[in-house]
DOPABA-417538 format. One line per 3 residues: number of its first residue (from 1); their letters; for each residue x, y, z of C-alpha. Coordinates in nm, 2 decimals. Layout:
N
NUM> a> X:Y:Z  ...
//
This chain:
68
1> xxx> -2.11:-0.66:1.34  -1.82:-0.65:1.59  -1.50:-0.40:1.50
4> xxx> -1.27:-0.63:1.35  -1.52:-0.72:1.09  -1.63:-0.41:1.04
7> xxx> -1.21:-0.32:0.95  -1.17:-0.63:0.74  -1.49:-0.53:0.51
10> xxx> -1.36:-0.19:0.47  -1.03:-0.34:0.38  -1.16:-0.57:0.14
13> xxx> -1.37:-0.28:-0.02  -1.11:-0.03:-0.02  -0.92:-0.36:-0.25
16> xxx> -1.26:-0.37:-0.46  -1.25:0.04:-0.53  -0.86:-0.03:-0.64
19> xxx> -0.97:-0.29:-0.92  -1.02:-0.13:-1.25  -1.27:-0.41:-1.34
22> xxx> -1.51:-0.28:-1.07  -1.79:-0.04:-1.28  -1.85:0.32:-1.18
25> xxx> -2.22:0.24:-0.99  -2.06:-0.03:-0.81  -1.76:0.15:-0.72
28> xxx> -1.99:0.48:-0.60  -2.18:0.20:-0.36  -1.88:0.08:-0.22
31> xxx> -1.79:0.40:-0.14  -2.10:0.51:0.06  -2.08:0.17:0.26
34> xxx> -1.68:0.29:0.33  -1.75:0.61:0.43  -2.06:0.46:0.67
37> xxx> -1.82:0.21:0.78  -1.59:0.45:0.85  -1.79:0.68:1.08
40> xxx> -1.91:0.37:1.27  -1.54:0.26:1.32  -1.41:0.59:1.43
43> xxx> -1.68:0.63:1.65  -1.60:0.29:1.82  -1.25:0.36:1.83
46> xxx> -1.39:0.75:2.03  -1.57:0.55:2.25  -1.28:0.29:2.34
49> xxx> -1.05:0.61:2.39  -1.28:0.78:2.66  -1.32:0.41:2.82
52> xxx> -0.92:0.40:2.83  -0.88:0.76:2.97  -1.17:0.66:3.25
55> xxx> -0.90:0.47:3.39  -0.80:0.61:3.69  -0.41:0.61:3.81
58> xxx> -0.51:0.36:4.08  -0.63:0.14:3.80  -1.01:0.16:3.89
61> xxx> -1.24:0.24:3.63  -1.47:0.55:3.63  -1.81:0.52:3.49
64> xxx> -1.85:0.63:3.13  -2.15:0.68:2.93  -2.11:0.57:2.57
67> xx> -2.23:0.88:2.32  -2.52:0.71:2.11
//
């Protein structure tokens, strides 16, 4: 899945956890795929940070190796 809908499934679970109609298992799965979810999304952002700071002042780009 790309970032942005990656963020809008977290979103819409984080909406699911804030329901009181959603039942204790369910709500405990929703959590484990937010926190995975998470970690994958903060790791993209990471990586996009170090791509950004590759930039050099003359506007060429330095080669990066993404973190796996």
């Amino acid at each position: 899945m790309s970032f942005e809908s990656d963020l809008k499934r977290l979103e819409d679970i984080s909406e699911k956890l804030k329901d009181d109609s959603t039942g204790l298992e369910e709500s405990l799965k929703l959590y484990e795929e937010a926190s995975a979810l998470n970690k994958k999304l903060t790791k993209m952002l990471e990586d996009v940070k170090r791509r950004i700071e590759a930039v050099s002042a003359d506007g060429s780009v330095s080669e990066v190796k993404e973190e796996e």
